[in-house]
Structures are given as structure tokens and as C-alpha cells.
C-alpha positions in Angstrom: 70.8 39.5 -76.5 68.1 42.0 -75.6 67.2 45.0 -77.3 65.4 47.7 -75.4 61.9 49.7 -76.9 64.2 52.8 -76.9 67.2 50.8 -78.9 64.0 49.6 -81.8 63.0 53.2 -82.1 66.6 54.9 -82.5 67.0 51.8 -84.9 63.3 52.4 -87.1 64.7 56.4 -87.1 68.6 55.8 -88.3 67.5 52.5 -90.3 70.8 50.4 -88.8 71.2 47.0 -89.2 70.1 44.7 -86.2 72.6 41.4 -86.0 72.1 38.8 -84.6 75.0 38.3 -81.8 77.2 35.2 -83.4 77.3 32.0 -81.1 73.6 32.2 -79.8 71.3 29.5 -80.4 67.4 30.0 -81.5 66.8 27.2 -80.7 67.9 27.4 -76.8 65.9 30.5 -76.6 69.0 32.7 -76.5 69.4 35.7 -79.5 65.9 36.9 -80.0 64.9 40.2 -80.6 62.8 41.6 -77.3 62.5 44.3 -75.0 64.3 44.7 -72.3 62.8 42.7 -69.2 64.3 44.2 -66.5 61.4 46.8 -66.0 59.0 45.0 -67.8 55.6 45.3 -66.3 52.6 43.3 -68.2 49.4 45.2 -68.5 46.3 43.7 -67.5 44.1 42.5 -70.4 41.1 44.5 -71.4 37.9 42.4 -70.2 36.6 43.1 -74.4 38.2 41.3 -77.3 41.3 42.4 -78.5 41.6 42.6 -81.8 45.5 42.6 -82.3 48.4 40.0 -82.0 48.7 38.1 -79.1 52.2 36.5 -77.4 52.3 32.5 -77.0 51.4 31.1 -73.7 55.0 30.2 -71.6 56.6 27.4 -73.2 55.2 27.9 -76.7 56.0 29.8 -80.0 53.5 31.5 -82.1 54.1 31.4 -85.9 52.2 33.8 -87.9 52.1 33.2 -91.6 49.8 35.2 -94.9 50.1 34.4 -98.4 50.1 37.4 -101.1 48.4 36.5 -104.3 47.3 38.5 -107.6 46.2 36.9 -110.5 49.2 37.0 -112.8 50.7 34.1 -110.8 53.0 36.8 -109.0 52.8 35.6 -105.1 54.4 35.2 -101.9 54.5 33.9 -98.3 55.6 35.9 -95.4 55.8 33.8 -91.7 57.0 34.9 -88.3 57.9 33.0 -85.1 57.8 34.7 -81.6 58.4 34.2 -78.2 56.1 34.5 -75.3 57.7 37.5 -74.7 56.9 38.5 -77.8 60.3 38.5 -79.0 61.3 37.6 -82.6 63.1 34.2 -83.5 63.1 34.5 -86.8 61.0 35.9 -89.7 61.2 35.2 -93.6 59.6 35.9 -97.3 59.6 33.5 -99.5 58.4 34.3 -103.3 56.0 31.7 -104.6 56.7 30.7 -108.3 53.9 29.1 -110.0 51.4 29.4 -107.6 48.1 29.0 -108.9 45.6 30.9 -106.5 45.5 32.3 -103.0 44.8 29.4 -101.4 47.8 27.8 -102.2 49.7 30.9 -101.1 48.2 30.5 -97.7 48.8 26.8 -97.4 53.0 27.1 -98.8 52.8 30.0 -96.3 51.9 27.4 -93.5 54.4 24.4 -95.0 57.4 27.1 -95.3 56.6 28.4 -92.0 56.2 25.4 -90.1 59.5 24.0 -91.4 61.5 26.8 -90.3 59.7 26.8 -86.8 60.4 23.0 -86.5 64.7 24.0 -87.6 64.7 26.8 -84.6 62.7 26.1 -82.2 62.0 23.0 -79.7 59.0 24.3 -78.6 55.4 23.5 -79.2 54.5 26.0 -82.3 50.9 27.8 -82.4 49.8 28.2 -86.0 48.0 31.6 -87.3 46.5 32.7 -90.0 44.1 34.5 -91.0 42.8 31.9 -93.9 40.4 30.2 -92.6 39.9 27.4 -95.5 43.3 26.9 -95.1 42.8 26.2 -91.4 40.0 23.9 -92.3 42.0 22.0 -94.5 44.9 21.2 -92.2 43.1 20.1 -89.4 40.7 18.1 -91.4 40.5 14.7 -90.3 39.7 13.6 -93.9 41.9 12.4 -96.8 42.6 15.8 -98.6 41.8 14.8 -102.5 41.4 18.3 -103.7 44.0 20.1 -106.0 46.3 21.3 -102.8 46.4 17.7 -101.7 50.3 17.7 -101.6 50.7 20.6 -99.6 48.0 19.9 -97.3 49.4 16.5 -96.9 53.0 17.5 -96.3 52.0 20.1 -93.8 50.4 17.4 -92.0 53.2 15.4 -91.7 55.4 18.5 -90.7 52.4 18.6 -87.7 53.3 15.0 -86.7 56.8 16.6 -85.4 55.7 18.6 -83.2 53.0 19.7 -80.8 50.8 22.2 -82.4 47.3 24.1 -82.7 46.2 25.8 -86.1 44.0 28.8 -85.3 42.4 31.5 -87.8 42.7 35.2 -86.7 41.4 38.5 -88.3 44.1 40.0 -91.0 44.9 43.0 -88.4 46.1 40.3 -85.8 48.7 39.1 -88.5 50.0 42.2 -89.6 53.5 40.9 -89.7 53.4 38.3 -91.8 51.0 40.1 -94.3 53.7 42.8 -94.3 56.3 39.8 -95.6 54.5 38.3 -97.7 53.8 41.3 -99.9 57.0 42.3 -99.7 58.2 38.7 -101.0 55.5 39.1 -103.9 56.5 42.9 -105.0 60.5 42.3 -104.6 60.5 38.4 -105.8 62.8 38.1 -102.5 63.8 34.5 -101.0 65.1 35.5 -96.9 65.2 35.1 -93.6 66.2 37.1 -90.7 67.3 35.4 -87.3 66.4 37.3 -84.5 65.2 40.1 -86.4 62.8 41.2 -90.1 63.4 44.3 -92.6 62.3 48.0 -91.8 58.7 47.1 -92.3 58.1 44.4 -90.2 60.0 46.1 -87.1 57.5 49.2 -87.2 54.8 46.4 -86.8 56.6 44.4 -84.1 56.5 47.4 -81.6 53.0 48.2 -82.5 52.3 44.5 -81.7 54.3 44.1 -78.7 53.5 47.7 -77.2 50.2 46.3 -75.0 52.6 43.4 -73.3 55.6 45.4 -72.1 55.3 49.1 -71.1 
């Protein structure tokens, strides 16, 4: 199912649902939220950086995850997986009970993300965020022995599954899943959308995508 730029802003203006059509697979690359392709025109890049969210190279997702901390152990972890198109296989919130700081956050941001790009995608999975201890410690080649141990380690294994790259970006190229997680720390909200995200995130989808597909 493809959804048209002019379809996302009549939806962001009357605030209707987007569904998911029943019977199409994630997995298979069939359901996701994009633009229409059929006079799709990508732009040239500019020759300077780019300081915004970029798509996947063909034949890879990207998942974008944040964690959203304050200090009375209220937090929550927001991830998003896209297309090379740029379109959206799924994004979620999860809220974070017990969570001790922000790096922890980040790093349950990366295990709950990873997982649910592993359960809807067979593609290789690019990893952003825009922690860059966090990156450090999951890429580390040495025996993790600090307090996050157990998350470091399971992401880790998680990594074993599939092909993937772990890269740190600035906080305005992972506006999405900053978006989510503060949404999953200020509602206390547990969800995930197929295909799709909630009013927020949307706005911030066509900002991202608006430089790929005129």
C-alpha cells in the first residue's frame, strides 16, 4: 500500500487513522507507509553535509532509536524502522520502568528496537542514535563489566542475527525517535504502529523524507 505526500497532509490536517491494509507482510516489504513512486524524482545531494535524516542504502533498513530520561526514574524509548525509500515499517514507544539513568534509556532503546527490526524485517538493519557512549559500548570489542552489562550484552547477541552497522548521528537527524520516546516517558505508553506512528511522528516523517521524493 502506498500513500501519496498529498494523502499524509490531508491526513496531518483531518487527524484520520492510517491502517495498515490486512494481509500484507512487513516483512516482504509490502504495507509500508511511503510516497507515492510513480513520479518520484530523487534530488541530487547537496555537495555540504546534511544535517538531517538520511534513507538506508537499497537492500537495508535503517532503525532510528532515543531514550527519554529525567531524574525521577520516569523514562522511555522511542525506535523507528524505514525503508530505503524512506518509508515506515513500523515505529513504537515503549515506557522504561526502573530505569536508572540515560544511558540505559539509550541502550533499552537499541535492545527494544533491534528486536522488533529483527521480527519485521529480513533485511540488514543500520543502527542510529544519537548516543554516542552507547555506540561505543555496543561495538566494543571488550567484555562489557560495567553496570549495563546485561543490556549491552543482549544487544550483542541480538547483533549476531543479523547484519548490521551501529552509527551515532546529531539529535536533529533522529527526530523521530526522540519524538517517541518522549511521548512514551510523558504518556507511560507501551505501542507500536505497523506501517505507520501517532500525529507527532508523521509531521516529522514528511519533514524527513521531503529532500528524497519531490
Amino acid at each position: 500500500m502506498y500513500v501519496s505526500v498529498s494523502f499524509l497532509k490531508r491526513y496531518l490536517e483531518e487527524l484520520a487513522g492510517i491502517k495498515m491494509n490486512q494481509g500484507m507482510d512487513p516483512a516482504k516489504g509490502k504495507g509500508y507507509l511511503t510516497f507515492d513512486q510513480t513520479s518520484a524524482a530523487i534530488k541530487p545531494q547537496s555537495a555540504g553535509p546534511v544535517c538531517k535524516w538520511r534513507p538506508p542504502n537499497e537492500g537495508w533498513v535503517k532503525l532510528n532509536t532515543d531514550g527519554s530520561y529525567v531524574d525521577s526514574d520516569n523514562a522511555g524509548a522511542g525506535m523507528i524502522l524505514r525503508n530505503s525509500t524512506g518509508g515506515i515499517i513500523f515505529s513504537a514507544c515503549r515506557s522504561l520502568f526502573s530505569c536508572r539513568d540515560a544511558v540505559e534509556a539509550e541502550l533499552g532503546a537499541i535492545m527494544e528496537g533491534l528486536s522488533l527490526a529483527i521480527q519485521w524485517s529480513e533485511l540488514p538493519v543500520a543502527i542510529e542514535t544519537d548516543s554516542s557512549l552507547a555506540v561505543a559500548m555496543v561495538t566494543s570489542t571488550e567484555v562489557d563489566r560495567s553496570i549495563y552489562a546485561a543490556l549491552v550484552n543482549e544487544i550483542r547477541l541480538l547483533m549476531r542475527l543479523r547484519q548490521t552497522c551501529v552509527t551515532h548521528v546529531l539529535r536533529v537527524q533522529n527526530k523521530a525517535s526522540y519524538s517517541l520516546a518522549r511521548f512514551a516517558r510523558v504518556e507511560g505508553r507501551i505501542m507500536t504502529w505497523l506501517g505507520s506512528g501517532p500525529d507527532e511522528v508523521l509531521g516529522i516523517f514528511l519533514d524527513d523524507c521531503k529532500d528524497i521524493i519531490t
